[in-house]
C-alpha positions in Angstrom: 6.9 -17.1 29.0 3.5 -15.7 28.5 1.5 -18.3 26.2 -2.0 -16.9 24.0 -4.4 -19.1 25.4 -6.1 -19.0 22.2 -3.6 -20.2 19.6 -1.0 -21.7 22.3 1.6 -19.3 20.9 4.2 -16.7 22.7 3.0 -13.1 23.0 4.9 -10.6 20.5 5.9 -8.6 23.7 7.9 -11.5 25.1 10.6 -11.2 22.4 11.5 -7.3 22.9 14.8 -7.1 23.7 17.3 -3.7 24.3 19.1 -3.1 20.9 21.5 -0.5 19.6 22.4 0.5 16.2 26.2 0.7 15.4 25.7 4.2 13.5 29.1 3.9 11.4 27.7 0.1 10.3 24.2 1.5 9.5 22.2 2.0 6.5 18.8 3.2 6.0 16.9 2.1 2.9 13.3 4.5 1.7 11.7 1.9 -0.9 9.3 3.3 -3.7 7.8 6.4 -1.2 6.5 7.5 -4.5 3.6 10.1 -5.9 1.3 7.2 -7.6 0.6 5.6 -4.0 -1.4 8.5 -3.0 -2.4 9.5 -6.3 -3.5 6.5 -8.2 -7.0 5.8 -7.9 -5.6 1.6 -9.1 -2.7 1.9 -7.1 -3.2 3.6 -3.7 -1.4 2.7 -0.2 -3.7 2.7 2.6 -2.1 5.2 5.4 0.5 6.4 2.9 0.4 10.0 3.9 1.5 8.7 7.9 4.0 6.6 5.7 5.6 9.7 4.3 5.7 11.6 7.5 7.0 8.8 9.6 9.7 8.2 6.3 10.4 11.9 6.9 11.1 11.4 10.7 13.7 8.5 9.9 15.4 10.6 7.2 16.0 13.3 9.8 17.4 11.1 12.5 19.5 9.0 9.8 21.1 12.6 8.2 21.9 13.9 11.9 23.3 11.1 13.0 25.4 10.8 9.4 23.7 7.7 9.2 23.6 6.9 4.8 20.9 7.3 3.2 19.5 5.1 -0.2 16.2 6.2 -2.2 14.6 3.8 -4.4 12.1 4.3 -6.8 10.1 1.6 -9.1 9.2 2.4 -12.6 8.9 0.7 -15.5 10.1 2.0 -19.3 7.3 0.9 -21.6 9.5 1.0 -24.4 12.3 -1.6 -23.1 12.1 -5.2 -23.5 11.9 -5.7 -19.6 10.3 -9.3 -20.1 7.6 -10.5 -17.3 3.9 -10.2 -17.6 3.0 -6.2 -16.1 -0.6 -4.9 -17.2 -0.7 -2.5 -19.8 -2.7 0.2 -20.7 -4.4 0.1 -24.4 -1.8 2.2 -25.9 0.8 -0.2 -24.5 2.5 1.6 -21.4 2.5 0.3 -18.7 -0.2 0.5 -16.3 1.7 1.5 -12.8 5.0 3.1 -12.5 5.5 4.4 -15.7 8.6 6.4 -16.0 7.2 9.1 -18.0 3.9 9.4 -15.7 5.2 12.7 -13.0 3.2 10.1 -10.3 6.7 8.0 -10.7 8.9 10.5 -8.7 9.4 10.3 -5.1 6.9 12.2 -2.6 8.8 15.7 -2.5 8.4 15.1 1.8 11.2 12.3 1.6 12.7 13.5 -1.6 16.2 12.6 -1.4 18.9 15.4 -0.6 22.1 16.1 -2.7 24.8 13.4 -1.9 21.7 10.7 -1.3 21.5 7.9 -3.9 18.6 7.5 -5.8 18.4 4.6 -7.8 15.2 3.9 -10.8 14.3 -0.1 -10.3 12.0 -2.0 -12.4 11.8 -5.1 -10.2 10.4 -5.7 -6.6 14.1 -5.6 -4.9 16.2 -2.7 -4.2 19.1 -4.9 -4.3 20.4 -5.2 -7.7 23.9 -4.7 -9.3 26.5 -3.9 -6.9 24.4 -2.5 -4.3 25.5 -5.4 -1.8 28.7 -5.3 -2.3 28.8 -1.5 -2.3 27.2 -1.7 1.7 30.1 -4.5 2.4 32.6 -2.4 1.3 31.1 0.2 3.6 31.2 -1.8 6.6 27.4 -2.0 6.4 25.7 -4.2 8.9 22.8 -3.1 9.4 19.8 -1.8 7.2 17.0 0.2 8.6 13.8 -0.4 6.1 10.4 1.3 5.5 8.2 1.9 2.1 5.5 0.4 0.1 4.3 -2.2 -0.4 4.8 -3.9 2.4 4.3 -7.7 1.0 5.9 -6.8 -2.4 9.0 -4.5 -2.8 9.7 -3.9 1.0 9.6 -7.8 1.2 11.8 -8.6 -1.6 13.9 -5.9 -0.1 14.6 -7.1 3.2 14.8 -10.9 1.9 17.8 -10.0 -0.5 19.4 -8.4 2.3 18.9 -11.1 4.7 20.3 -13.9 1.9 23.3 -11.2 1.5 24.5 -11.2 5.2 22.5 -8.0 6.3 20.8 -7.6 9.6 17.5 -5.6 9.2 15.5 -3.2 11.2 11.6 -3.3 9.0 10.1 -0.2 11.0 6.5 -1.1 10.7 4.7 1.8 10.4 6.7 3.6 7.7 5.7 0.6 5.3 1.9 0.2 4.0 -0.2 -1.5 1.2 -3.3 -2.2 -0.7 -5.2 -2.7 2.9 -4.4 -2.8 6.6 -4.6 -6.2 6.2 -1.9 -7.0 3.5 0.5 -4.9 5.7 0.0 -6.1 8.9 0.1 -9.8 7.6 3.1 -9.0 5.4 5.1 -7.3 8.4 3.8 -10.9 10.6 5.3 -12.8 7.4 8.5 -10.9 7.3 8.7 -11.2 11.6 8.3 -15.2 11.2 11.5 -15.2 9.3 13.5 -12.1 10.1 16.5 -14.1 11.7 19.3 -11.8 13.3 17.1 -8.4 12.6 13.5 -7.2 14.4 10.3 -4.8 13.8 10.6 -1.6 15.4 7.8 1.4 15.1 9.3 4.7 13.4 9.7 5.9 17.6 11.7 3.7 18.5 13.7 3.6 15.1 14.0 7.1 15.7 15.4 6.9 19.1 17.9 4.1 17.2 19.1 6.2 14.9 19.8 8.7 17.0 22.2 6.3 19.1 19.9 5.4 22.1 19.2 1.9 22.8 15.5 0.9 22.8 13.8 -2.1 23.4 12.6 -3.6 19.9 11.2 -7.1 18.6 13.9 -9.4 17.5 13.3 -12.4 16.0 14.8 -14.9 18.6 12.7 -18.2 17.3 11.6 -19.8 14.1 8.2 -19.2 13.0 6.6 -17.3 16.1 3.5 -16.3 14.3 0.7 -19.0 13.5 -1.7 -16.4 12.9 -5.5 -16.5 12.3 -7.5 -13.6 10.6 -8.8 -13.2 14.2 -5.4 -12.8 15.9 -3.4 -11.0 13.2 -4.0 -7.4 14.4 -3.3 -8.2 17.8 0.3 -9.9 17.1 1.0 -6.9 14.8 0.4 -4.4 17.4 2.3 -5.9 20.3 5.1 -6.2 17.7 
C-alpha cells in the first residue's frame, strides 16, 4: 500500500475499488439545490452554479435509467413555533430560508419533474417521517447524494441514512458550501466514516447510474483521513 510520507497515512487512490449500482435498489436524493445559495449575498455556496449543472447531469442519468428521484428543500415558516435558536430578521422572519422569500424554491435547472417528490424540511436531515421506511418498502439500498451544504444538511442527510441501513454514494462535486474549504473537509469528514458506501465525482456517478461499473472510493477502513490544513486538498482530490 502506498503510504504519504508526510502524515504516514494511505493514499485516497488506494481505496478505489469497481462498484455497480443495483438500479431497481437505487435512490437518488437532490438536498436543498435552492435559489438563496446563489442569490443570497449571507448565504451563498461557493461553486454552486457547477453544483446545479452537475445536479442536472445526475437527474438525467437517474430519470433514464428509471432510477427514483427525491427533491428536498429547507425552509423555515416564521410564523410556526419550530423551537431552536435560527437568526431572525428585525421584523421577526427568519433570516435564511424563509418560505415566503421566492429565493426558497428550488433552482428551476434541477427543478423536480411531475411524479418526483418534493418534500419542504425545516431541519438539517432529509430523513424525517416515513421517508425511511418508505425507501425499505421500495427495496431501497442504495442512495446516491449531492446538495448544499456539504457539512450541514448533506451531512445530516447521509448520517440518518447510514444509522437507517442505507448504503450511500456522496458524489463530491455536486455538494458545496460557505468555502472550498468547509466542503472539501466536510466530504474528508463524511469519507472517515462512510462505512459500506464511497465518494464518487458526478462522472463517474453518472456512468453508475447509467448501469456501468466504475471504479469509486469506498470506505474499506476506519478513520483513513488524519488530515492537516496542508494535506486536505490533496486527499479530497485523489478521492
Amino acid at each position: 500500500m502506498a503510504v504519504c510520507a508526510a502524515i504516514g497515512l494511505p493514499e485516497s487512490n488506494s481505496m478505489k475499488s469497481p462498484l455497480s449500482l443495483p438500479l431497481d435498489r437505487t435512490a437518488a436524493i437532490f438536498v436543498d439545490l435552492q435559489e438563496e445559495h446563489r442569490r443570497d449575498p449571507g448565504f451563498l455556496a461557493e461553486g454552486f452554479d457547477r453544483v446545479i449543472a452537475n445536479a442536472a447531469a445526475l437527474q438525467a442519468a437517474a430519470r433514464a435509467s428509471g432510477v427514483p428521484l427525491f427533491h428536498y428543500a429547507y425552509a423555515v415558516d416564521g410564523k410556526a413555533e419550530t423551537g431552536g435558536f435560527r437568526p431572525i430578521k428585525a421584523d421577526g422572519r427568519p433570516a435564511f430560508s424563509d418560505t415566503e422569500d421566492p429565493n426558497s424554491a428550488i433552482c428551476p435547472e434541477v427543478e423536480p419533474r411531475p411524479g418526483e417528490r418534493l418534500a419542504v424540511k425545516d431541519r438539517a436531515s432529509s430523513f424525517r417521517d416515513d421517508f425511511g421506511p418508505e425507501l425499505k418498502s421500495r427495496g431501497i439500498e442504495w442512495i446516491v447524494v449531492c446538495g448544499v451544504w456539504t457539512e450541514a444538511c448533506v451531512y445530516e442527510t447521509v448520517k440518518d441514512a447510514q444509522a437507517l441501513g442505507f448504503r450511500v454514494l456522496v458524489v463530491k462535486d455536486a455538494c458545496a458550501s460557505g468555502t472550498r474549504t468547509m466542503h472539501e473537509t466536510a466530504i474528508l469528514n463524511l469519507a472517515n466514516r462512510l462505512y459500506g458506501g464511497g465518494v464518487a465525482t458526478t462522472a463517474a456517478a453518472v456512468r453508475l447510474l447509467s448501469g456501468e461499473e466504475v471504479e469509486v472510493w469506498l470506505a474499506t477502513e476506519a478513520v483513513p483521513f488524519r488530515y492537516t490544513g496542508e494535506t486536505a486538498a490533496r486527499l479530497y482530490a485523489n478521492l
